[in-house]
mmCIF file as Biopython writes it, N, C-alpha, C and O atoms, coordinates in Angstrom:
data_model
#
loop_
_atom_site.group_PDB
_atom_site.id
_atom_site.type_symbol
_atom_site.label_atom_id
_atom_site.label_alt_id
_atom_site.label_comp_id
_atom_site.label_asym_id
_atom_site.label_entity_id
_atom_site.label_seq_id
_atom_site.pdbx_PDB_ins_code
_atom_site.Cartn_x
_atom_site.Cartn_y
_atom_site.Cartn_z
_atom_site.occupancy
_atom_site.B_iso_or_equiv
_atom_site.auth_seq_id
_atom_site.auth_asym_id
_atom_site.pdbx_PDB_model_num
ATOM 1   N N  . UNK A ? 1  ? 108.722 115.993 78.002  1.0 0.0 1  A 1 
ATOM 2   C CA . UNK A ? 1  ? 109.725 116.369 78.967  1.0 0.0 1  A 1 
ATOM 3   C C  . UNK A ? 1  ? 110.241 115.108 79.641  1.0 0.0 1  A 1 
ATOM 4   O O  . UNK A ? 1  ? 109.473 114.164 79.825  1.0 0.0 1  A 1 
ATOM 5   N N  . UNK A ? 2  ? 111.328 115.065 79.960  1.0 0.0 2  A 1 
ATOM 6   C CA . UNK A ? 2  ? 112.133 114.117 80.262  1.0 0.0 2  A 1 
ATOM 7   C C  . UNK A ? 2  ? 112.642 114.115 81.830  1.0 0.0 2  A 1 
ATOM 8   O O  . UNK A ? 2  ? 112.360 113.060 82.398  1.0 0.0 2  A 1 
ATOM 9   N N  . UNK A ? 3  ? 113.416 115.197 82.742  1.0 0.0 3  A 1 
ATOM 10  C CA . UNK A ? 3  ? 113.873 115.309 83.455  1.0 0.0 3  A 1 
ATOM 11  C C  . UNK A ? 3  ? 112.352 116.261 83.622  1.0 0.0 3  A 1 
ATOM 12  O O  . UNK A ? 3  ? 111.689 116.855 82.773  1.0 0.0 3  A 1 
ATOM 13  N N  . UNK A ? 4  ? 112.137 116.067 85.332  1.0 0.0 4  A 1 
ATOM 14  C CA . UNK A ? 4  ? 110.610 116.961 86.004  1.0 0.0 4  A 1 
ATOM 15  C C  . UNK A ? 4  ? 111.174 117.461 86.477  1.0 0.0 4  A 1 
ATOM 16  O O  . UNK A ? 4  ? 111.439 118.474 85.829  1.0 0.0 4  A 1 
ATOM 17  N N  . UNK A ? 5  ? 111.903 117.428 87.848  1.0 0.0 5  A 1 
ATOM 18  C CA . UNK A ? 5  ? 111.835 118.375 88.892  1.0 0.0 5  A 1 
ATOM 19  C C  . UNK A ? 5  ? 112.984 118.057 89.483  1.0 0.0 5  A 1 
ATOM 20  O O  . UNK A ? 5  ? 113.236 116.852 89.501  1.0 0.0 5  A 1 
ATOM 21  N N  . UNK A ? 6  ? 114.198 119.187 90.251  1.0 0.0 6  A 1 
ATOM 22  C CA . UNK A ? 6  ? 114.952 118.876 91.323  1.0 0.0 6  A 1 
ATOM 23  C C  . UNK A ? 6  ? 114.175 119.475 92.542  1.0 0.0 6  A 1 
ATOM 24  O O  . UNK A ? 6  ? 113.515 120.514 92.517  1.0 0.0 6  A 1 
ATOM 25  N N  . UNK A ? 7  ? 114.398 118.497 93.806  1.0 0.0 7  A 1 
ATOM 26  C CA . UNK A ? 7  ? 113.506 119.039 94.951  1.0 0.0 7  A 1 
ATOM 27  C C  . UNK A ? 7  ? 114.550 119.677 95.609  1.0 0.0 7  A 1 
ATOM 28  O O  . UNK A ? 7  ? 115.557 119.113 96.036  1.0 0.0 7  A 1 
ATOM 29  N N  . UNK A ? 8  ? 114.260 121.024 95.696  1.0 0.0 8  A 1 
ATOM 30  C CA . UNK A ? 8  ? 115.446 122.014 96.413  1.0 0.0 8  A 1 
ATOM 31  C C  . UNK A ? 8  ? 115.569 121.785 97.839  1.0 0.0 8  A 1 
ATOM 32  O O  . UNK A ? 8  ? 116.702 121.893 98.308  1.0 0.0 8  A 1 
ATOM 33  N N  . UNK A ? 9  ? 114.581 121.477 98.640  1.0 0.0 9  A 1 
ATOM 34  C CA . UNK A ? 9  ? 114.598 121.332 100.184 1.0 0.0 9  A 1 
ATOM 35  C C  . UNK A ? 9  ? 115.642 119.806 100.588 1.0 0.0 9  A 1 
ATOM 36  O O  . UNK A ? 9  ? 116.308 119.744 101.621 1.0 0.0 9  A 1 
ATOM 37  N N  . UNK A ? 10 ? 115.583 118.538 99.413  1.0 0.0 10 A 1 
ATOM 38  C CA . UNK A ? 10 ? 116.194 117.655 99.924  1.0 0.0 10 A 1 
ATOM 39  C C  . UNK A ? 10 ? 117.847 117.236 99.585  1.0 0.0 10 A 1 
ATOM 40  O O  . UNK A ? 10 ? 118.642 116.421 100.052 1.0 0.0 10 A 1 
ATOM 41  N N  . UNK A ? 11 ? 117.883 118.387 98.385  1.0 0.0 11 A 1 
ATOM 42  C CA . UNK A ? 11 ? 119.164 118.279 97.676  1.0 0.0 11 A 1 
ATOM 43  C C  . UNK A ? 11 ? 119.872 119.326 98.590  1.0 0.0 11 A 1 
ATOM 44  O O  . UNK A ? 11 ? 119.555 120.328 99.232  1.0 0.0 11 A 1 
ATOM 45  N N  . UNK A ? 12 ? 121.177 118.471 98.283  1.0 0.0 12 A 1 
ATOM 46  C CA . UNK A ? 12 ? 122.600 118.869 99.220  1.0 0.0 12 A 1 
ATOM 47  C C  . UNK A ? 12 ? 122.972 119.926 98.534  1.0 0.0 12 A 1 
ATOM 48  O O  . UNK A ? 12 ? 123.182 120.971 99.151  1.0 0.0 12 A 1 
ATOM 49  N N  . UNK A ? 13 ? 123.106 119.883 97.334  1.0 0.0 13 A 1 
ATOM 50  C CA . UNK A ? 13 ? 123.772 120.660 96.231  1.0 0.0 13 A 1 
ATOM 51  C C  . UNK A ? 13 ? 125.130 119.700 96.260  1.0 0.0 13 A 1 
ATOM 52  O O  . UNK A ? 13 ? 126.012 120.557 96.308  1.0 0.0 13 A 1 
ATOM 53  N N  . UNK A ? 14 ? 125.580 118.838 96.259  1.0 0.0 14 A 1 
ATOM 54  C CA . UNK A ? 14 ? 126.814 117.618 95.856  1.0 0.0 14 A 1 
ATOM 55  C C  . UNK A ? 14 ? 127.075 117.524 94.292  1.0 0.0 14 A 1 
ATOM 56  O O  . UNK A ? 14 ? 128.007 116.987 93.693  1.0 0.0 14 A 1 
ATOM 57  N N  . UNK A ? 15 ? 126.150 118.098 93.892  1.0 0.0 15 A 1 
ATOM 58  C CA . UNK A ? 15 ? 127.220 118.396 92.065  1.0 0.0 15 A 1 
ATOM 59  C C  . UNK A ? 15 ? 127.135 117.379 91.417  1.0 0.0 15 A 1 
ATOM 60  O O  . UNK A ? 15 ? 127.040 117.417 90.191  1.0 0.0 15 A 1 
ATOM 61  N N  . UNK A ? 16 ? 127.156 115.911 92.316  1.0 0.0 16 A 1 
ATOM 62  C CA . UNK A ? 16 ? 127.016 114.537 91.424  1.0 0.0 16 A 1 
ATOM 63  C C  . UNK A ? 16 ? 126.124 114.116 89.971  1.0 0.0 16 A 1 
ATOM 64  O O  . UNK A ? 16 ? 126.411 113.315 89.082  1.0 0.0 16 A 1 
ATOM 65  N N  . UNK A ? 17 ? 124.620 115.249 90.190  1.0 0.0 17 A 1 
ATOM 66  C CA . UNK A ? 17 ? 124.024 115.095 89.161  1.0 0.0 17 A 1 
ATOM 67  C C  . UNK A ? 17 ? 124.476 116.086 87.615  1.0 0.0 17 A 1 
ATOM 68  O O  . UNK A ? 17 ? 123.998 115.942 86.489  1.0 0.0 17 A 1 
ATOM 69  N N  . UNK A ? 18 ? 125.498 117.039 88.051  1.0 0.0 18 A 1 
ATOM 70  C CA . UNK A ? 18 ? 126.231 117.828 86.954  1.0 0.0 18 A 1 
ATOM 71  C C  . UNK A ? 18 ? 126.783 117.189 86.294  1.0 0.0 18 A 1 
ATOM 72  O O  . UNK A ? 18 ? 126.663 117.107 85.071  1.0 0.0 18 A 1 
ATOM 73  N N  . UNK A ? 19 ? 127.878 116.306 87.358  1.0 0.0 19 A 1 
ATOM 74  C CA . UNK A ? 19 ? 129.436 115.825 87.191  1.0 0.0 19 A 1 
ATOM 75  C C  . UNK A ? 19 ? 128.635 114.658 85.701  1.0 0.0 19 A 1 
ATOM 76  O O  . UNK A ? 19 ? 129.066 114.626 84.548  1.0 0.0 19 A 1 
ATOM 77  N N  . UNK A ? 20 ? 127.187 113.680 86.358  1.0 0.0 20 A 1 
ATOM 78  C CA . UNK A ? 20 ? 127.545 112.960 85.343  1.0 0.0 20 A 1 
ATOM 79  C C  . UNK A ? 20 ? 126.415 113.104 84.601  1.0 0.0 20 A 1 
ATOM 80  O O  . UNK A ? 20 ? 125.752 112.077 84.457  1.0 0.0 20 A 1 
ATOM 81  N N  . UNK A ? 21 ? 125.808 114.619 83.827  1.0 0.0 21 A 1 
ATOM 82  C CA . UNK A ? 21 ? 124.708 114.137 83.179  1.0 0.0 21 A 1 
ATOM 83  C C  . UNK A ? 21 ? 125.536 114.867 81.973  1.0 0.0 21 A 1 
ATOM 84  O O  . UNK A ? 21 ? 125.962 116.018 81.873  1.0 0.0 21 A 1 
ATOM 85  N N  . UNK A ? 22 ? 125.604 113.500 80.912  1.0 0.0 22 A 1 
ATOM 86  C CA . UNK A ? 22 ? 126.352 113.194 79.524  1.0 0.0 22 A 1 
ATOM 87  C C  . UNK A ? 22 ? 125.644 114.671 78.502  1.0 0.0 22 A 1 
ATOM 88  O O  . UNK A ? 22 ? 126.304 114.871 77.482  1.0 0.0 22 A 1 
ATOM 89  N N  . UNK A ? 23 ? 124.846 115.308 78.635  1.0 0.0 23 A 1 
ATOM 90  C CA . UNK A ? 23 ? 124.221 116.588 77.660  1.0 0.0 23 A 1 
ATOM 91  C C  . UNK A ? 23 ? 123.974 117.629 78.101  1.0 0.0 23 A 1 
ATOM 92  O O  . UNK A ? 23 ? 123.075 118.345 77.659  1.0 0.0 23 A 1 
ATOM 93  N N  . UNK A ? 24 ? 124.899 117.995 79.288  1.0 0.0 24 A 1 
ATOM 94  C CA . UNK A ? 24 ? 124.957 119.363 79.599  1.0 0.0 24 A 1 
ATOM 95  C C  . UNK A ? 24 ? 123.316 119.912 80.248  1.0 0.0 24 A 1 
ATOM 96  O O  . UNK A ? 24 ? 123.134 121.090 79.944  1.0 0.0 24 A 1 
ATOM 97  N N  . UNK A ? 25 ? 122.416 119.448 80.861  1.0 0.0 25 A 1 
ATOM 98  C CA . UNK A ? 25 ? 121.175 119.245 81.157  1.0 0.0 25 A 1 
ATOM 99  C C  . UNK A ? 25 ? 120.896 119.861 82.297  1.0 0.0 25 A 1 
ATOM 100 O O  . UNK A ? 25 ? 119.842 120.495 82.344  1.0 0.0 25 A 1 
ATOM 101 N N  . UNK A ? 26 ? 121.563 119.827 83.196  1.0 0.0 26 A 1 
ATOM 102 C CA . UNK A ? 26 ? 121.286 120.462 84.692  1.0 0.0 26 A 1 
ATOM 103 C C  . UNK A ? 26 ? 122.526 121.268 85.095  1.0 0.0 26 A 1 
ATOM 104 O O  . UNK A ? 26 ? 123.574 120.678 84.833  1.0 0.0 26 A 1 
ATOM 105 N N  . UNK A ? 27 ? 122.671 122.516 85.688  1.0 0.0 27 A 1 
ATOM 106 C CA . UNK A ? 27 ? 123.565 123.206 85.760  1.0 0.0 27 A 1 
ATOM 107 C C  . UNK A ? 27 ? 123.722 123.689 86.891  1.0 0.0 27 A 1 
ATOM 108 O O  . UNK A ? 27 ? 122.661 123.626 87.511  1.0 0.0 27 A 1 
ATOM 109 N N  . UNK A ? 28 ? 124.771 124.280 87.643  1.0 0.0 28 A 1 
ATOM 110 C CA . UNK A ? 28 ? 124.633 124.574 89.380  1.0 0.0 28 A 1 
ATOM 111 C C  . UNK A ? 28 ? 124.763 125.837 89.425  1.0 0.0 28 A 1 
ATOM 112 O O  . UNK A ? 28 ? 125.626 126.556 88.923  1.0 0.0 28 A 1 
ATOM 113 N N  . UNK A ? 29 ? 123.577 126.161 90.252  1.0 0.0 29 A 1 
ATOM 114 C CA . UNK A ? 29 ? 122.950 127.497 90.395  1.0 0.0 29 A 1 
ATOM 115 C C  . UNK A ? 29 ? 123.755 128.440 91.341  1.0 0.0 29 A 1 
ATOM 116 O O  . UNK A ? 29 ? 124.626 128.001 92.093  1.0 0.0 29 A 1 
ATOM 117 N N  . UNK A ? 30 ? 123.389 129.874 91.256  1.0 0.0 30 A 1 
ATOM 118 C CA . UNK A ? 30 ? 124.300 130.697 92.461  1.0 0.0 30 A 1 
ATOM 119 C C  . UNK A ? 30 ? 123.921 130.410 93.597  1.0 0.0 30 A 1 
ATOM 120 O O  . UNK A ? 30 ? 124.723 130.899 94.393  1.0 0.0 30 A 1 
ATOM 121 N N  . UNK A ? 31 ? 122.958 129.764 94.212  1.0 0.0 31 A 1 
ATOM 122 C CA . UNK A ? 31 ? 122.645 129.222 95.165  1.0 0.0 31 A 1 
ATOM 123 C C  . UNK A ? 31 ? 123.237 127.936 96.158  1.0 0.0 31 A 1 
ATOM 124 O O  . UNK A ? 31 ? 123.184 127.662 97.357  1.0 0.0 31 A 1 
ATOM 125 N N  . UNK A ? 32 ? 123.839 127.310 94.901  1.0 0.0 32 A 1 
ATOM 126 C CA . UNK A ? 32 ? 124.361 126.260 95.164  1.0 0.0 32 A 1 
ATOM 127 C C  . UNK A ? 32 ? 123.899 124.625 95.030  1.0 0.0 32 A 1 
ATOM 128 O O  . UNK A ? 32 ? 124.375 123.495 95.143  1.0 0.0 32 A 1 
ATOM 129 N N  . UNK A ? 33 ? 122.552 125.361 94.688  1.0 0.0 33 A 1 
ATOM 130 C CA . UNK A ? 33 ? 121.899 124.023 94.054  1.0 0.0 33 A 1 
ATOM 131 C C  . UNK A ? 33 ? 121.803 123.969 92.670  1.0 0.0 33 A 1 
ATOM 132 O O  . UNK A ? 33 ? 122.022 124.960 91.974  1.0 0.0 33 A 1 
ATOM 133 N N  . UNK A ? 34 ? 121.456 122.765 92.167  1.0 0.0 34 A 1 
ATOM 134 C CA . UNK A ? 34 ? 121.494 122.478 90.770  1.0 0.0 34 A 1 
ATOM 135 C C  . UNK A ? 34 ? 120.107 122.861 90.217  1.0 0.0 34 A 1 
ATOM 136 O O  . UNK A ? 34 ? 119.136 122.984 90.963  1.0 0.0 34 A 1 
ATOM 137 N N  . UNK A ? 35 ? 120.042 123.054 88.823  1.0 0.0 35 A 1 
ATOM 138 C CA . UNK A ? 35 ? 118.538 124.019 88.426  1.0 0.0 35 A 1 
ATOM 139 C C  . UNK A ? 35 ? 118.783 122.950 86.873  1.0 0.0 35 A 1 
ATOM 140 O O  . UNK A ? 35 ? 119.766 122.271 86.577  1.0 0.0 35 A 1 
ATOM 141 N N  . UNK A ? 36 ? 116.983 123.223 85.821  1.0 0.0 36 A 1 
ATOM 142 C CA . UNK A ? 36 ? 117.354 122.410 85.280  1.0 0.0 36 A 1 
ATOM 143 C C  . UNK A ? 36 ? 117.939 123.098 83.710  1.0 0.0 36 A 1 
ATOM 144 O O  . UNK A ? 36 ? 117.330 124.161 83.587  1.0 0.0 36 A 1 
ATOM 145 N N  . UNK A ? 37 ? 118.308 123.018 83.228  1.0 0.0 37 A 1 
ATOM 146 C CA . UNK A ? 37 ? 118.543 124.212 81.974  1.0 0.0 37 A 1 
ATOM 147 C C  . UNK A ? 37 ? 118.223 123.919 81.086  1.0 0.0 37 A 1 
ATOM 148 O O  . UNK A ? 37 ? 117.272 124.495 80.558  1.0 0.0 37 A 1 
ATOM 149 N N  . UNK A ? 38 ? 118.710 123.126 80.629  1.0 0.0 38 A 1 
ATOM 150 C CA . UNK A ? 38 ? 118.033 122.549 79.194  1.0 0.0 38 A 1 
ATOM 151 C C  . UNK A ? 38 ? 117.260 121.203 78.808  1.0 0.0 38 A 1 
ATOM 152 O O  . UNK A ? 38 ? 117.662 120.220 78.185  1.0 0.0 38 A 1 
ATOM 153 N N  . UNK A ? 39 ? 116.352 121.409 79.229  1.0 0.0 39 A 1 
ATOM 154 C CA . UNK A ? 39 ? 115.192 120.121 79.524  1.0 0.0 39 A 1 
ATOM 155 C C  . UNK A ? 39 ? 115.056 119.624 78.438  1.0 0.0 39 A 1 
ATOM 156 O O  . UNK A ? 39 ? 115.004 118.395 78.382  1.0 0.0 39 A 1 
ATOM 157 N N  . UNK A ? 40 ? 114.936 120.546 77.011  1.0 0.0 40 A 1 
ATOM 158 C CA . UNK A ? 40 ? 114.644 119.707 76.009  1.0 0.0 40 A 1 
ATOM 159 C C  . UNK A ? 40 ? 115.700 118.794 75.550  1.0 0.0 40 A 1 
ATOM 160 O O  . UNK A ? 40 ? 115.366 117.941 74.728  1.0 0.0 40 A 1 
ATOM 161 N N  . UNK A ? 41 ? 116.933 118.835 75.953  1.0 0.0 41 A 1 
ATOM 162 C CA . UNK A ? 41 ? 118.160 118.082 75.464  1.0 0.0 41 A 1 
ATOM 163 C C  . UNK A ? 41 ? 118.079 116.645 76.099  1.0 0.0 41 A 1 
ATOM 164 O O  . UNK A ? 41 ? 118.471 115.591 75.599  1.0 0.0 41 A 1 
ATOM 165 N N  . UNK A ? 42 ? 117.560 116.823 77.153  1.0 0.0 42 A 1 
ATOM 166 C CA . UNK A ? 42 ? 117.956 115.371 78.583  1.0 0.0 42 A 1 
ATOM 167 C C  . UNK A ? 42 ? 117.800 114.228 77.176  1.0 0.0 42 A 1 
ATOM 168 O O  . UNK A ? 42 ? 117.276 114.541 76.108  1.0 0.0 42 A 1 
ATOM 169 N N  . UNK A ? 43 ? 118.380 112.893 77.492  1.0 0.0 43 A 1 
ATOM 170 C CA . UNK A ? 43 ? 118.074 111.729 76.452  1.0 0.0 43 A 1 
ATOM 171 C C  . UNK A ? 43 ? 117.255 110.723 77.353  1.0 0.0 43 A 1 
ATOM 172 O O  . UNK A ? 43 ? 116.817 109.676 76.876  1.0 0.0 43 A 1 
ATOM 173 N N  . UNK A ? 44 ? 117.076 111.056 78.591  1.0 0.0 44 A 1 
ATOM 174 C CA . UNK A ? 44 ? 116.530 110.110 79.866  1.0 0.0 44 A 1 
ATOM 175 C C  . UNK A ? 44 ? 117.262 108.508 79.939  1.0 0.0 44 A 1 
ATOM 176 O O  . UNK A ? 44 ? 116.788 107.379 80.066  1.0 0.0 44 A 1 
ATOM 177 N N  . UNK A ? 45 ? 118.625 109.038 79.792  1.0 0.0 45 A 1 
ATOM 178 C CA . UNK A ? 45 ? 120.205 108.177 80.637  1.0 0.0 45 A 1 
ATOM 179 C C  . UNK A ? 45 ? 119.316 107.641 82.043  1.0 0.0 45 A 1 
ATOM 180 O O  . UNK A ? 45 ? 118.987 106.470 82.229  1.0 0.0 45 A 1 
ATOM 181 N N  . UNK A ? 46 ? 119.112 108.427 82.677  1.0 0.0 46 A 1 
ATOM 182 C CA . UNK A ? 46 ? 118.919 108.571 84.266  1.0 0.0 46 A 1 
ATOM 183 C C  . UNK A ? 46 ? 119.949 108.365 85.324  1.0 0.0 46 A 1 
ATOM 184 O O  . UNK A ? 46 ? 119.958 107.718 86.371  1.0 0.0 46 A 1 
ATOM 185 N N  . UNK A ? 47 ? 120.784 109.098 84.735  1.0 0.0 47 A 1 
ATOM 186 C CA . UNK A ? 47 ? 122.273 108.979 85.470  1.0 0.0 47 A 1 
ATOM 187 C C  . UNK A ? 47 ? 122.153 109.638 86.617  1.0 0.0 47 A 1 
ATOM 188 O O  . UNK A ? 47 ? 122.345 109.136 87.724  1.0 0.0 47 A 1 
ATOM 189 N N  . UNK A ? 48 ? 121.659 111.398 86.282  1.0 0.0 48 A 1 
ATOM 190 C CA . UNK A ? 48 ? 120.826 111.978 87.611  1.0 0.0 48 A 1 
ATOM 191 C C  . UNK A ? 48 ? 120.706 111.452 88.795  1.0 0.0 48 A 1 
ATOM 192 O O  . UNK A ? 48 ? 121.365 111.392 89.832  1.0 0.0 48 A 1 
ATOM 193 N N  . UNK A ? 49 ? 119.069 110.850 88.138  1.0 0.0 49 A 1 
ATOM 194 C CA . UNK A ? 49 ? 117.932 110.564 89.624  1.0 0.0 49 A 1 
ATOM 195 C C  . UNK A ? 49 ? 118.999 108.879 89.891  1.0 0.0 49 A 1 
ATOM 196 O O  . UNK A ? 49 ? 119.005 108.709 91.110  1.0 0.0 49 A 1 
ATOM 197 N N  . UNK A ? 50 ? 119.449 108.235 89.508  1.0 0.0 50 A 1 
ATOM 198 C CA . UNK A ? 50 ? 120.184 106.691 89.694  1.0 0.0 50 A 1 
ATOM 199 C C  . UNK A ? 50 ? 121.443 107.390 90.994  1.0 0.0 50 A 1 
ATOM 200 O O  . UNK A ? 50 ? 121.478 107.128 92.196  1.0 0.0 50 A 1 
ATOM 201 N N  . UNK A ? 51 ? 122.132 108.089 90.392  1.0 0.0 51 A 1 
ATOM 202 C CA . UNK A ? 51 ? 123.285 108.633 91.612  1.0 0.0 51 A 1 
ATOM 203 C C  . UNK A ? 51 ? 122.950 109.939 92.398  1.0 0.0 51 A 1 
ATOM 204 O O  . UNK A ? 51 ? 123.849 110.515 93.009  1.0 0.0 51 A 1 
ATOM 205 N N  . UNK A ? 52 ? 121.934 110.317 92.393  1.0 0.0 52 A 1 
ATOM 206 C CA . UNK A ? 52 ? 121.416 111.719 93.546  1.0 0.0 52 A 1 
ATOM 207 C C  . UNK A ? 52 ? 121.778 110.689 94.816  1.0 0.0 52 A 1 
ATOM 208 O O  . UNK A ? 52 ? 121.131 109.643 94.868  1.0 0.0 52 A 1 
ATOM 209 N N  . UNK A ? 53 ? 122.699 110.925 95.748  1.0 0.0 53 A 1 
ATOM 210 C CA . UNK A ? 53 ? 122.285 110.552 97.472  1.0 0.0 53 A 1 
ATOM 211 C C  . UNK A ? 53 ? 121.130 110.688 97.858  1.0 0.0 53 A 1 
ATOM 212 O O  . UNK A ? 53 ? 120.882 110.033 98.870  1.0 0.0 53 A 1 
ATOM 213 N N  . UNK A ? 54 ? 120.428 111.195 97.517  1.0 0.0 54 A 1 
ATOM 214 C CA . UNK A ? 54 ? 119.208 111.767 98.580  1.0 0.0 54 A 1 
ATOM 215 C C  . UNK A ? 54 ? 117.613 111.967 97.514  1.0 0.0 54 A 1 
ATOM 216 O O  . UNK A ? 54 ? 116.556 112.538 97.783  1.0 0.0 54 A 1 
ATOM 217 N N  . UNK A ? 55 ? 118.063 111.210 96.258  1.0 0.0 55 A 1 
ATOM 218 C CA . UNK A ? 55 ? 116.809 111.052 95.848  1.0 0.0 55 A 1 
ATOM 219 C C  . UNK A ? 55 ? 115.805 111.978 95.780  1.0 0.0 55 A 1 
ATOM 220 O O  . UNK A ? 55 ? 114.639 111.923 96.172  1.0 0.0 55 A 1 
ATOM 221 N N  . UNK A ? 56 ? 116.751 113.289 94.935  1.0 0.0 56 A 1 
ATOM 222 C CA . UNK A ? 56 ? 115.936 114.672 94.359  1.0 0.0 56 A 1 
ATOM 223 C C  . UNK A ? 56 ? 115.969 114.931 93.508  1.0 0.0 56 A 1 
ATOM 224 O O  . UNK A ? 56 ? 115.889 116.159 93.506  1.0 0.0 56 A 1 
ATOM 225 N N  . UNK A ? 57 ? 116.065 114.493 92.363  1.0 0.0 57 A 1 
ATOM 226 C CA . UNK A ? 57 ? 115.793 114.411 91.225  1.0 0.0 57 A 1 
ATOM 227 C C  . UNK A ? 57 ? 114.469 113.150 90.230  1.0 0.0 57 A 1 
ATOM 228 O O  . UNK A ? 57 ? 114.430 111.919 90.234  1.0 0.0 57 A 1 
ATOM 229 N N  . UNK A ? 58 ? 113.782 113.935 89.675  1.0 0.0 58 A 1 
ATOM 230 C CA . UNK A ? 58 ? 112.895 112.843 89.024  1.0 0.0 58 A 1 
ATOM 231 C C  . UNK A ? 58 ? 112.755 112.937 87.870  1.0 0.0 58 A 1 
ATOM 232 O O  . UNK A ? 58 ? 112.317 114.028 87.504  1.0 0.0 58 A 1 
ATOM 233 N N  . UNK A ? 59 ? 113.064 111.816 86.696  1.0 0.0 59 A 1 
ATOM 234 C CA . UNK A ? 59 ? 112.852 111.739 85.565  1.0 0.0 59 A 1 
ATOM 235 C C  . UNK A ? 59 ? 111.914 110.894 85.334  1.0 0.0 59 A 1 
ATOM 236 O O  . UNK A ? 59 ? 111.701 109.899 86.027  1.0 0.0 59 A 1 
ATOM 237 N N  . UNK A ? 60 ? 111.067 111.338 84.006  1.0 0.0 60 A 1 
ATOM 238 C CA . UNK A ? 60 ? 109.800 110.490 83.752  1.0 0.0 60 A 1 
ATOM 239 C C  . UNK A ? 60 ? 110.698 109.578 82.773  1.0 0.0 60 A 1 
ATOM 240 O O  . UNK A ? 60 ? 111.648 110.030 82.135  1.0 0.0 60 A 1 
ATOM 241 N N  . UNK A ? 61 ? 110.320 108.377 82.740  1.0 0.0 61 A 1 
ATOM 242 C CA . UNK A ? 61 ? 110.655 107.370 81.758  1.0 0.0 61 A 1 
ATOM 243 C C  . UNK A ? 61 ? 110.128 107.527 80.192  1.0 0.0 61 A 1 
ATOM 244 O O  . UNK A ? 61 ? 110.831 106.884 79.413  1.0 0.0 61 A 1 
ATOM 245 N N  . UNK A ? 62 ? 108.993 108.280 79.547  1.0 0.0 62 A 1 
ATOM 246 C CA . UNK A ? 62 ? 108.526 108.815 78.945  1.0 0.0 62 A 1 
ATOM 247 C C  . UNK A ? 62 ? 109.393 110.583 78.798  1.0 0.0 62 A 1 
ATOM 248 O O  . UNK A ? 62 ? 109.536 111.484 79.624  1.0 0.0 62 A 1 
ATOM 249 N N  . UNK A ? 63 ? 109.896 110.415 77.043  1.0 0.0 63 A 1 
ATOM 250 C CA . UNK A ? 63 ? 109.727 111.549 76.753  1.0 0.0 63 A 1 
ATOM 251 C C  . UNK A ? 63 ? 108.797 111.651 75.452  1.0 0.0 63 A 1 
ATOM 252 O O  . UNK A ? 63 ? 108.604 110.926 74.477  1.0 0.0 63 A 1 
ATOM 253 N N  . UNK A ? 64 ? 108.248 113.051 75.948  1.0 0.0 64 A 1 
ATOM 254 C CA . UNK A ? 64 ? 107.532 113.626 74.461  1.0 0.0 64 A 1 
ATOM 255 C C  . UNK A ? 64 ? 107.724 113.428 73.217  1.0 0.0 64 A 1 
ATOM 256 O O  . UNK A ? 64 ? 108.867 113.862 73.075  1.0 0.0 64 A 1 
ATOM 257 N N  . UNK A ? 65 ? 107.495 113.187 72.551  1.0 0.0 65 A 1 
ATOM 258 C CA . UNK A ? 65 ? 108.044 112.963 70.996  1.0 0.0 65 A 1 
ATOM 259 C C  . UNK A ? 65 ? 106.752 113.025 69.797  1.0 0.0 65 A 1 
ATOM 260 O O  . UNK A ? 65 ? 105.954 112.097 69.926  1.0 0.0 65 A 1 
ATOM 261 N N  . UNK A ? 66 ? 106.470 113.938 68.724  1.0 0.0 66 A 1 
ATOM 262 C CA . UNK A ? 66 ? 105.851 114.286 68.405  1.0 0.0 66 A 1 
ATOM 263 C C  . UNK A ? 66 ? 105.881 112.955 67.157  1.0 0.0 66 A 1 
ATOM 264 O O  . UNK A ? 66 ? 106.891 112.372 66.763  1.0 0.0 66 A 1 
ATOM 265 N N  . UNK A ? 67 ? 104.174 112.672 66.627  1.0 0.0 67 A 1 
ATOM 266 C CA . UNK A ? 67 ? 104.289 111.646 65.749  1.0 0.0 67 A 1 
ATOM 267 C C  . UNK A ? 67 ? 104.310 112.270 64.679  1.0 0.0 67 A 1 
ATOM 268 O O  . UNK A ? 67 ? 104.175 113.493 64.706  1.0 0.0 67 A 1 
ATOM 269 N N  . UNK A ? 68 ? 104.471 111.641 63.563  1.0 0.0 68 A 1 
ATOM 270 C CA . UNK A ? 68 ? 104.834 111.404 62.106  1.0 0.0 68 A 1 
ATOM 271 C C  . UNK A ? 68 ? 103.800 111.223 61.416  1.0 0.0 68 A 1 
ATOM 272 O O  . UNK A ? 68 ? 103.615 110.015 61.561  1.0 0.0 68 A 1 
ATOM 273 N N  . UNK A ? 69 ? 102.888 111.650 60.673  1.0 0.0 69 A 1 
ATOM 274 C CA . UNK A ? 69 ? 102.118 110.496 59.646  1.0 0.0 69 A 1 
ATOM 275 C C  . UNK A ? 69 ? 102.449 110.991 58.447  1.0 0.0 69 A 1 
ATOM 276 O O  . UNK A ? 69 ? 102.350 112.113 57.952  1.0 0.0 69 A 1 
ATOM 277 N N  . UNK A ? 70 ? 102.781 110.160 58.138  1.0 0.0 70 A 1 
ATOM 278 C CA . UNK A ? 70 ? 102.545 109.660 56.674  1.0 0.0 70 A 1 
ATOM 279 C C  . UNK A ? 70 ? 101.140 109.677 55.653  1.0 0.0 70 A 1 
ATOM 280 O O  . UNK A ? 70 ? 100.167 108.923 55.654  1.0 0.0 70 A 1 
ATOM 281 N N  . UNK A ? 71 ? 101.457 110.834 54.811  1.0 0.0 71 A 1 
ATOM 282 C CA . UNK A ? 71 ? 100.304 110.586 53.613  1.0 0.0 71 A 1 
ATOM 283 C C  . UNK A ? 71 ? 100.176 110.041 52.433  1.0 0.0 71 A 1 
ATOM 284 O O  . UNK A ? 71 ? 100.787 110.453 51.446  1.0 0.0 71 A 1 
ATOM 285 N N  . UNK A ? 72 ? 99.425  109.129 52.423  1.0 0.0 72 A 1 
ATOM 286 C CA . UNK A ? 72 ? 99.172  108.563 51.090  1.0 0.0 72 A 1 
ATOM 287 C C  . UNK A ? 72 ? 99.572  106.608 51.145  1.0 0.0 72 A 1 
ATOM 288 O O  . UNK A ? 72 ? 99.431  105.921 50.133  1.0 0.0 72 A 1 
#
């Protein structure tokens, strides 16, 4: 997983993390805050958590990625 958590208590709901995340990744809720939708897509840009005002969004620098081996 790539993108963890938006913290609902510190986010404005300002849209900034919609406007610029390049894979359709976080979406704005009927609430008015942003929720995350499709986690497995994020590419960890960190366009998000870099332009949140208020520093509610957290992406791990690490994503999952399943290994490969090779037989023989």
């Amino acid at each position: 997983m790539a993108i963890e958590r938006i913290d609902k208590e510190t986010c404005t709901g300002c849209g900034l993390c919609v406007k610029n995340c390049n894979m359709d990744v976080i979406r704005m809720g009927k609430d008015g805050k942003p929720y995350i939708k499709y986690e497995q897509d994020c590419i960890v840009c960190m366009y998000c958590e870099e332009d949140c005002p208020t520093q509610s969004i957290f992406v791990s620098p690490y994503r999952h990625q399943p290994y490969l081996l090779s037989w023989g």
